[in-house]
Structures are given as structure tokens and as C-alpha cells.
N, C-alpha and C positions, 0 to 999 in steps of 0.2 A: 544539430537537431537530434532529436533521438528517434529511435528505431520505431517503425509503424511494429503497434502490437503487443511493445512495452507495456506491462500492467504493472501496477502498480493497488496489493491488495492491502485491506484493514481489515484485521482481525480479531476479536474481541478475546476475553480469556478465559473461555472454553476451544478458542480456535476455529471457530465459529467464521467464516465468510459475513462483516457487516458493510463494506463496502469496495467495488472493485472499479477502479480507472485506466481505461487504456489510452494510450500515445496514438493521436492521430496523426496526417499530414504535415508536415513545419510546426511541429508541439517542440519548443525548447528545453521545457520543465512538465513535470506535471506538479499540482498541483490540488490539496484537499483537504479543507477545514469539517472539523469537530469539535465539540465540547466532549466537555469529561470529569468526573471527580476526582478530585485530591486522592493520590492511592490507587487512585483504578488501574487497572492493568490492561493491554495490548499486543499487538506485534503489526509490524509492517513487514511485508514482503512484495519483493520485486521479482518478478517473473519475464523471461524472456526463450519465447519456445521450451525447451525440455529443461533451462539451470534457472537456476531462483535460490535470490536468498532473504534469510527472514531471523528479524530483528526484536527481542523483549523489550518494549519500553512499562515505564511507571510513571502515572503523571503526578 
């Protein structure tokens, strides 16, 4: 299971906060559908209290 409080953030490319999921009770995965254009750009980051890491994607 993962840890209550895990977030899991989407962030657009200005770094922008567009959406943020946290790990409840018995959550295994999380889980979070978007669309997006060809070329658009991102990042996900994973937060857990004070360490987090954060990832550039391209779609």
C-alpha cells in the first residue's frame, strides 16, 4: 500500500499546479487521466512530506 499523504502532483509548463492527488487509506496506486497535445509539455512530481521528485515529460 502506499503511504497516506503521498501526492502525486501535475504540473503544466509554466510549473504551474494543474492538478494534485493524494494517497488515501489502502490506495495501492494512484492514479490520473488527462488529455494533451502532440508536443505539449509537463512534469509530474511525487511528494512525500519534506523529499519529492519531479519529472519533464513531452507528449
Amino acid at each position: 500500500y502506499l503511504p497516506n499523504e503521498l501526492k502525486l502532483i501535475v504540473l503544466d509548463e509554466l510549473g504551474e499546479v494543474f492538478e494534485e492527488v493524494t494517497a488515501q487509506d489502502d490506495d495501492k496506486f494512484i492514479q490520473y487521466e488527462f488529455l494533451g497535445e502532440s508536443g505539449e509539455e509537463f512534469s509530474i512530481k511525487i511528494a512525500l512530506g519534506n523529499t519529492s521528485y519531479q519529472e519533464k515529460f513531452v507528449i
